[in-house]
Each structure stands twice: as C-alpha cells, then as structure tokens.
LOVEXDO-381348 format. One line per 5 residues: number of its first residue (from 1); for each residue x, y, z of C-alpha. Coordinates in steps of 0.5 Angstrom, whole numbers, plus 500, padded with zeros to 3 digits. Each point is the difference from the previous one (the first is absolute). Example, Ala and Ser with C-alpha at 12.3 -4.5 7.8 and 13.67 -1.06 7.14 Angstrom:
BEGIN
1) 525:491:516; 502:507:498
***
This chain:
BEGIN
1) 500:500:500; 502:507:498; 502:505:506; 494:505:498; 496:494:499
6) 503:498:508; 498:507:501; 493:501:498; 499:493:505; 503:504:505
11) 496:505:500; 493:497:499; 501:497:507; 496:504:504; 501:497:508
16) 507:501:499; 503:504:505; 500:508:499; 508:501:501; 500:495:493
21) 494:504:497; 505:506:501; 506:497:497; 496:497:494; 498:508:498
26) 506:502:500; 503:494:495; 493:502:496; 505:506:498; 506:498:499
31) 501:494:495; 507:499:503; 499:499:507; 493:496:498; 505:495:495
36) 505:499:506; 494:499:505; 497:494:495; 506:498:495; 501:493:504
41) 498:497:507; 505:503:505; 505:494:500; 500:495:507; 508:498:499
46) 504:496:505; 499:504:506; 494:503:499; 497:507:497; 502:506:500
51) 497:506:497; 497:507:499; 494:501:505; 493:502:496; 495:497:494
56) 501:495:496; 503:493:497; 507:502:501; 500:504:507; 499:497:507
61) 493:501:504; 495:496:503; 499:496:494; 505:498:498; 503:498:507
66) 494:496:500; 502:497:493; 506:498:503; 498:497:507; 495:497:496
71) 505:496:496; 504:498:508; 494:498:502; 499:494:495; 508:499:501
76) 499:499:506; 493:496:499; 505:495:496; 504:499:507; 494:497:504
81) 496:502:506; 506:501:505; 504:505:495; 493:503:501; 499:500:506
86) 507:502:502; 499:506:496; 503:507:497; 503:505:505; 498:508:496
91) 504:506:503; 501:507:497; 504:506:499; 498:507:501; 498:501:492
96) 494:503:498; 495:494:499; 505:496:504; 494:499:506; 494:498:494
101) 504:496:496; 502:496:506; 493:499:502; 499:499:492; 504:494:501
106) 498:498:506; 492:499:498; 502:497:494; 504:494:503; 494:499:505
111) 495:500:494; 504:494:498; 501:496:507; 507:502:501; 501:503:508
116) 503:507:499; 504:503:506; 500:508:499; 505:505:503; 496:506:502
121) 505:505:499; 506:501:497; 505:495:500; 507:498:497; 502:496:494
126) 504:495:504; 496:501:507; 494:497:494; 506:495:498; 500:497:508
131) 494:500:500; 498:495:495; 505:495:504; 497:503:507; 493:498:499
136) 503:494:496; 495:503:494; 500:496:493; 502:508:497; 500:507:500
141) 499:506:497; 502:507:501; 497:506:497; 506:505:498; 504:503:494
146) 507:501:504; 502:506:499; 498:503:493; 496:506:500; 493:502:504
151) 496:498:492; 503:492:502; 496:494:504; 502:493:499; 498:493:502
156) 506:495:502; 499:492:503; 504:497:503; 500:491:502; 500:496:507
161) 507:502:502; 498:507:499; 505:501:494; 497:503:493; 497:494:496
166) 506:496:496; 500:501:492; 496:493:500; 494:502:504; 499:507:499
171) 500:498:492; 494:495:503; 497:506:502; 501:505:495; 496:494:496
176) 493:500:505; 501:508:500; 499:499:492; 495:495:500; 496:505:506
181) 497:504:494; 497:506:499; 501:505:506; 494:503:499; 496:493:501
186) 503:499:507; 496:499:505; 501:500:508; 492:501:503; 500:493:504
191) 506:501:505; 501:495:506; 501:506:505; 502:495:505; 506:498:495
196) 504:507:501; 505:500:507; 501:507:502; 507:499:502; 502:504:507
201) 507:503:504; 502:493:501; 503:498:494; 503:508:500; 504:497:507
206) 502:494:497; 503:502:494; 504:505:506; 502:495:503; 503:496:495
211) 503:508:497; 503:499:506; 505:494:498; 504:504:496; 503:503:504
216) 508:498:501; 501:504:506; 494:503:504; 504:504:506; 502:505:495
221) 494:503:500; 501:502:507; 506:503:500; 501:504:493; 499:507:498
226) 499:499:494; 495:504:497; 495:498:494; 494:503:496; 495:496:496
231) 495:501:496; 495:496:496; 498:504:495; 493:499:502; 499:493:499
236) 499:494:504; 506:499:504; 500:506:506; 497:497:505; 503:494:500
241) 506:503:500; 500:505:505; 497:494:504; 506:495:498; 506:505:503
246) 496:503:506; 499:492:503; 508:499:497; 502:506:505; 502:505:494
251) 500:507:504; 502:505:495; 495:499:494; 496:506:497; 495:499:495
256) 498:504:495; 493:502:502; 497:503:493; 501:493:497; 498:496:506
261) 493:498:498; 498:496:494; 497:503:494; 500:498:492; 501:508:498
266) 507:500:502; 499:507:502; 506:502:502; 505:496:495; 501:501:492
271) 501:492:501; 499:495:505; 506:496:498; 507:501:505; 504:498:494
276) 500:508:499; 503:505:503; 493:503:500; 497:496:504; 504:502:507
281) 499:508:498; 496:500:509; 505:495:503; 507:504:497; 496:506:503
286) 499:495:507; 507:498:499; 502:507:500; 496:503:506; 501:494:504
291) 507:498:498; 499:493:498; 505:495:497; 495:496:497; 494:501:496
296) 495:495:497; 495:500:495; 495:494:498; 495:500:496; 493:499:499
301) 499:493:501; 505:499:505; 506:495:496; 504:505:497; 505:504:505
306) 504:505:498; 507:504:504; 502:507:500; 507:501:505; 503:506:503
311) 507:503:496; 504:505:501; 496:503:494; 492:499:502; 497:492:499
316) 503:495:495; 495:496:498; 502:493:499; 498:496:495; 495:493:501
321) 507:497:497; 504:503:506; 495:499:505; 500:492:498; 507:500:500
326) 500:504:507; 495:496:504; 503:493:497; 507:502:504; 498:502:506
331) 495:494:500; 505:494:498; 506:504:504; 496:500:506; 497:492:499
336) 508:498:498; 502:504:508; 494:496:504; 502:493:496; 493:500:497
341) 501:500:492; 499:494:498; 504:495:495; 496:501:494; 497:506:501
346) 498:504:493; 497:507:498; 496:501:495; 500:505:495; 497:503:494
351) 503:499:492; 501:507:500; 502:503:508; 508:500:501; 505:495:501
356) 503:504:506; 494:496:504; 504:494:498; 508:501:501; 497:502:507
361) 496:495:501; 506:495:498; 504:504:505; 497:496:506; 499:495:496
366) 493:499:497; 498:499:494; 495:504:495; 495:498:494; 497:505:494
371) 493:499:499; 496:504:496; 497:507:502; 494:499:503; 500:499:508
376) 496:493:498; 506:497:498; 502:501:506; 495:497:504; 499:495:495
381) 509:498:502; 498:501:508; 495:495:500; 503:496:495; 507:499:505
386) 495:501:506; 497:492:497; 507:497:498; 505:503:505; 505:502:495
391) 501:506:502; 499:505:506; 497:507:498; 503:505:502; 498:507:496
396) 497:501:495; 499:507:496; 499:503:494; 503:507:497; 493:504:499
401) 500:501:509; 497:493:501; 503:495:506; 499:495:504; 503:498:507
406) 496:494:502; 496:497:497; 494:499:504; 497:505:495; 502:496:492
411) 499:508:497; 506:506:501; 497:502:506; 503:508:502; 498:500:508
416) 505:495:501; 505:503:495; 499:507:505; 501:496:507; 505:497:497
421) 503:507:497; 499:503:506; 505:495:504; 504:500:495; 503:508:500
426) 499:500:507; 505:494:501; 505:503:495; 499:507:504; 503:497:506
431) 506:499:496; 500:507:497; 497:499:493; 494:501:496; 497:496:496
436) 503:504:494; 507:498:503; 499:493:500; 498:500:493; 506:503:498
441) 504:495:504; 497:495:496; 502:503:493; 507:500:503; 499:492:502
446) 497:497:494; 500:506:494; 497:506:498; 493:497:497; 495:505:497
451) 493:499:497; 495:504:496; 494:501:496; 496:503:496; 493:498:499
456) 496:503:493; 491:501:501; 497:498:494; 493:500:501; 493:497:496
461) 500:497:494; 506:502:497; 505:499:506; 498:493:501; 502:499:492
466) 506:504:501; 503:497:505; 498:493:498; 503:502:493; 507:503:505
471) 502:492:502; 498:497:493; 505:504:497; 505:499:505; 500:492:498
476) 501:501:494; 505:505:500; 504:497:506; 505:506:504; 506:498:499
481) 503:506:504; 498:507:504; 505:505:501; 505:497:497; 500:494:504
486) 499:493:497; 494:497:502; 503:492:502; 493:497:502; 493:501:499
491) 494:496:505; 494:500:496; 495:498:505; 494:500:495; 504:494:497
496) 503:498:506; 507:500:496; 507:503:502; 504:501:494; 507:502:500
501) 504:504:495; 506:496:500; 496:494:496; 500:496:507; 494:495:499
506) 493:504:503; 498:498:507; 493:499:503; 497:505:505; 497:496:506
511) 495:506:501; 492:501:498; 499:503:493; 500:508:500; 500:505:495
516) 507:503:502; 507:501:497; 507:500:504; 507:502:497; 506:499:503
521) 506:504:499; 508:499:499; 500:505:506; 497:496:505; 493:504:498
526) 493:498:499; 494:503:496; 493:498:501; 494:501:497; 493:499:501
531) 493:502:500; 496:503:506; 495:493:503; 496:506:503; 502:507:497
536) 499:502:492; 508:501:501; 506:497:497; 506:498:504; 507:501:498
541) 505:497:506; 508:502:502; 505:497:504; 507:502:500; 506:498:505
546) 507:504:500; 506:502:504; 496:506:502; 494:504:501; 502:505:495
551) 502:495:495; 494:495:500; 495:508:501; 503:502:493; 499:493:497
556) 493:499:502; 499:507:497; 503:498:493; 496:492:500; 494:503:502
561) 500:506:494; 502:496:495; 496:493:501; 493:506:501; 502:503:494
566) 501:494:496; 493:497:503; 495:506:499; 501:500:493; 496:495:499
571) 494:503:506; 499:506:495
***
C-alpha cells in the first residue's frame, strides 16, 4: 500500500486519539514528512525500535507499540503456559509517552494472558535488565530512545538472564511482529486486569543491595575529601544515584538540581547525551562553584556515563574509551592486590572500542575478547561462559560511554560505573593524583593509544540509500591505503571474511554477520565502518598508537580527514 493510501487509512479512524489527529493534520500539508511518516513500518530490528514519536507506520505511538507487544505476545505464547505465567517485566525513562507506552504495552501483554510487571516511575535501563533476573520473568521491555533527541522514543526487549535477546531469538520475534498486521486492527479492549503487577520499593532495595558489590574498598567513602557533581540529565538515574553513594557513605556529592528530575523536553541541554562537552555545561558551573574534582553525567536511561576531571586548564572530558581504560586499571589492579583476579579472567570489548583495555587487561593478567558492537554481544558471552565456565567476567565495555562491572545486570549499567568512578578517584586521590593522571601514566606504560569518530546523518528515504550505497562501493572497491599508509587486512564482518594484502590465505571471523568493515593498517591503526543500529547516521571508527601523544594526535587527524573524504563522496 502506497504511503498516502496509509495515510488516508490513518486519517479516517475517527476514535484514535486527539495528539495522533493533530500530528496527521500537520502530514496532511507536508508531502515530505507524510512520506516519511508511511513510507515502511518502523523497523523492529534485533534490539527493539527506535524512533520518532508521533503518527504513523513509521513512528512510535500506541499503535505501533502494540504492533510489536503483540508479536512478543504470540513468542511467548510458543514458549507455554509458565514462560506466560513467568512474564514480562516493563519499565521506563522520563521521555515524552514514555508512561503511556508503557501502559500500552502492559495491556497488550495482559489481553494476551502474559502476566506483566510495571514500574510506575522511571527506571534505568539496567535496573530493568536485573529486574528480569530478580523476579525471575521470561522478558522485559523498556521504554526509551538512550540518548537522541526529545522527537525520539523507543522500545527495547530483553531475554530471561536480562540481557538484550541474541540474534537467533530477536530475529523469531521480528518475524511475529511481521505477522501482527495492520497496526490499526490491533485490539487491546478484554484486559486481564489481574495479569498487570505494579512493582514496589522492594525491587529498588534489591538492586541497591547488589550496587553495593561492586565496591573493591567500601571505607574510602569514610575517609576521602573527594569532591563530586553528578547529573542525570533529566533522565531516570537521579535518585538512585543519590541513594546509592548516600547509603555507601560519600559525603562531598553535589547535585546539579536543575537536572535532577526526569523530564523528556531535556529543557536545560542542546543533548542529553554525556558523550558531548555540552551536556556538562550545569556540572562544570557545579564544579567550579564547589571546587569538585570530578564530575559525572548520565543519560536519560541510566546505562551510559560520561566524565569531566578538574585540570590546570578548566575539566577534561574523558573519552568512553578513557574512562574504560581507567576503570579497567583501578578494578584488575585492586583485584590482583586482594588476591581475588581469577586465573581465567576475561573482559569483553567491542570491534570498535580500544585496544589499550586489552594491554591493561594483560598487564594483571587476564584475557580480552572482540564481539560486535552492541552490548547484547556482551551479555550473550557472559551467559555463555557463565554455563561452560571457560572464562570468569571480569568487565565488559563499549567505546560509546557504556560499562558493565558485575553482571547481576546483563546491560551497560551507568549506576554501577558511577559507584565504581567515585571510588576510583577517590583511592588515587589519597595518592595524590587525578584520574586524568592516571591516565597518563597508562600511556607512559602501555603506548600512547587514541581514537575518534566521525558520524554522518543522512535522514529518510534517500539517506537510507545512500549509506547503503556507501558500504557497496567499498566492497567492491577495496581500500588499499589511507593517509598514505598501507591497509594489510581487512575484516568484512557481513561476509564473515579476514583477507590480507600479502596473498596470505583469507580467515574465518568466528562472530555474527553484520553490515561492518574493518581495515588494519601497516602502522598499527585501525579504520572501521558501520551504520548506526539505532540513528539514521553512518559511523567511521579510528584507532592510532605511537610513542607520543602528540604523534598518535597528528596521526589520527590525518587517517580521519583522508578515510572522511574518501568516503562521503559516495554519500552526495
């Protein structure tokens, strides 16, 4: 069916709701966004959907969400009367709809005679992800969009052990969702009122209870004069953040109070995401008024953390990359000192995330694995050597802000990354050193690794083609150099193939198909790119190592201005 013909469908139902009415009378006048809004359903990938909020096949609202409840619905059906009765665990962020959708879902699930256990307020991502595992449920769904912009909702699954589902099983419910039909023809009328369980405070305290574990020297909080500012951006982590480092002891925490509260307009931020400097605009004038030496923003769902230290010239962000590499250290450094680091400990990384969490990590001794990007990938290995016992988790992280300590929670879970932050400076405080200078002395050990990245929007329609067009010209043009320095391997991971420029026979890669291309350089550099699971954006990757940091900056530059350039030429 034709876009307008969806439209015109759209139109005619007269019950639906006044907000959808209003949005279709805005589409009626703008052939663009009325295309966009009914052009294809809006894609329920391996992790969920993800997208604008408003009217349409191609947005998220009410009817869509029950679209795709409606597919878990007969998935779970397929699983028998206990996965049924076990049920789906539902929580939410502070985004606009987030409440309704929620509610949404949870009546759909209960027309079906799946129980469904609601949160009533705003909830992290991760405290959603224990969740599942705490009330022993057969799924969960969570009600965010991370960090895009206030326009942006989604809706994220996860499995039993609380991870996002594993390629096999989302791709069995992206086909239910298929077969849910018409959006429109969706009814959720008969409810099972009785099938819906308000969770209360006692989950909260149970998920505070196990925050408390990741601590590797809980009497620091007692005696450091450390000083902190945290902020979650509007989002869903506030409180449970405030409660977590009250009841661990932390004396000297100031909150930014204009962000305290949940609320989807983000009024006081350009973005809500802590990977940009504009997002700690409040803490830094915290920071200043209350001379703190570090400060911490989260984002609206509560699984992505991002860090500002005090310099001699204002705060230094740190990277996601950094912050990896610093929480890595202090964690397998105070494990090796108490005699607790296991002999098969391994952490898990993404494709695209450093490699100086690996030299660390085999500095005490442990071992570090590549799974794709995608923090499902790293959940699926935790429960995977959780069964055969092969390896002991010991972190896993990605470069986009996301960490997980322990893994009671099988999602990047910010709270515990914030706990584990806290301590962390406040330990090399009492040594006289910031976390900025510890950072340095891990270059000085191990090399002087730096990354980047460059992401490209290309919206609708013609962006979708685009970027597809992007990753078939490179297949079949293959880079042979950038900058001026000689690719000797290349990792196509839709392929599955490792080929190599020396005429050395082509490998195997042991990891799930994805639409993603890595280069590795004669330098030591790597090159990787990929399009956005989540964002209408494509994403070029860089990793440099040299003796100094002002080499490795100079040669980051250079590999990121000539791969960009080379690349977007076939984006125009």
């Amino acid at each position: 069916m034709s876009y307008k013909k969806l439209f015109e469908q759209w139109n005619n139902v007269n019950e639906m709701e006044a907000v959808w009415k209003d949005d279709l009378k805005l589409l009626a006048n703008d052939e663009k966004r009325q295309e966009d809004a009914f052009y294809r359903d809006l894609e329920f990938g391996t992790g969920g959907m993800r997208g604008e909020i408003g009217a349409g096949t191609n947005r998220i609202n009410n009817y869509t969400v029950r679209k795709a409840t409606t597919g878990l619905v007969e998935y779970i059906k397929v699983a028998g009367t206990e996965a049924m009765n076990r049920g789906v665990v539902i929580a939410y962020d502070s985004r606009r709809f987030s409440p309704e959708f929620a509610k949404e879902a949870a009546r759909t699930l209960a027309a079906g005679g799946v129980k469904a256990y609601v949160y009533t307020e705003p909830r992290t991502t991760p405290q959603l992800s224990f969740s599942v595992r705490e009330l022993n449920a057969y799924m969960g769904i969570v009600i965010t969009a991370s960090h895009n912009p206030p326009e942006y909702n989604g809706y994220k699954v996860y499995g039993q052990d609380g991870a996002q589902l594993n390629l096999l099983d989302a791709d069995s419910v992206i086909e239910y969702v298929k077969k849910a039909g018409d959006a429109l023809s969706i009814k959720n009328d008969e409810v099972n009122e009785e099938l819906i369980v308000y969770l209360d405070e006692s989950i909260d305290a149970s998920y505070i209870d196990a925050l408390k574990t990741v601590q590797e020297n809980s009497t620091l909080a007692q005696k450091t004069d450390l000083k902190v500012v945290f902020t979650p951006l509007h989002g869903a982590s506030g409180e449970t953040v405030q409660r977590i480092l009250s009841e661990a002891g932390y004396q000297h925490i100031f909150y930014v109070n204009e962000q305290m509260e949940p609320n989807g307009e983000f009024p006081t931020v350009v973005s809500p995401n802590p990977e940009e400097k504009s997002a700690f605009e409040y803490a830094i004038q915290y920071g200043e008024k209350h001379g703190a030496d570090l400060l911490i923003a989260v984002d609206p769902d509560g699984d992505r953390v991002g860090a500002a230290v005090k310099a001699d010239s204002g705060y230094k962000l740190l990277t996601g990359n950094q912050t990896g590499a610093i929480l890595i250290e202090y964690l397998l450094m105070m494990r090796k000192e108490k005699g607790t680091m296991p002999a098969n400990g391994r952490v898990l990384k993404t494709i695209v995330t450093s490699d100086l969490g690996r030299v660390i990590a085999e500095y005490y001794g442990a071992s570090t694995e590549d799974v794709l990007t995608g923090f499902k990938f790293i959940g699926e290995k935790i429960k995977n050597y959780e069964e055969t016992k092969e390896f002991e988790f010991l972190f896993g992280y990605e470069e986009s802000y996301g960490y997980l300590v322990k893994d009671f929670a099988r999602d990047k879970d910010a709270v515990q990354s914030v706990l584990v932050l806290v301590e962390a400076a406040a330990y090399y405080k009492q040594q006289g050193l910031t976390l900025v200078d510890v950072l340095n002395n891990l270059y000085e050990r191990h090399g002087y690794y730096l990354e980047g990245l460059v992401s490209v929007t290309k919206k609708g329609v013609s962006g979708a083609k685009a970027i597809a067009n992007l990753l078939e010209q490179i297949r079949v043009n293959p880079i042979k150099e950038i900058a001026g320095i000689e690719v000797l391997s290349q990792e196509d991971y839709l392929s599955s193939i490792r080929t190599f420029t020396d005429g050395r026979e082509q490998e195997q890669i042991l990891l799930p198909s994805s639409n993603v291309l890595k280069y590795f350089l004669a330098d030591g550099s790597w090159v990787c790119v990929r399009p956005s699971g989540t964002e209408p954006k494509v994403k070029y990757y860089f990793g440099v190592i040299s003796e100094s940091a002002e080499e490795s900056k100079q040669k980051l530059e250079a590999i990121k201005e000539s791969f960009s350039s080379n690349l977007n030429q076939y984006l125009e």
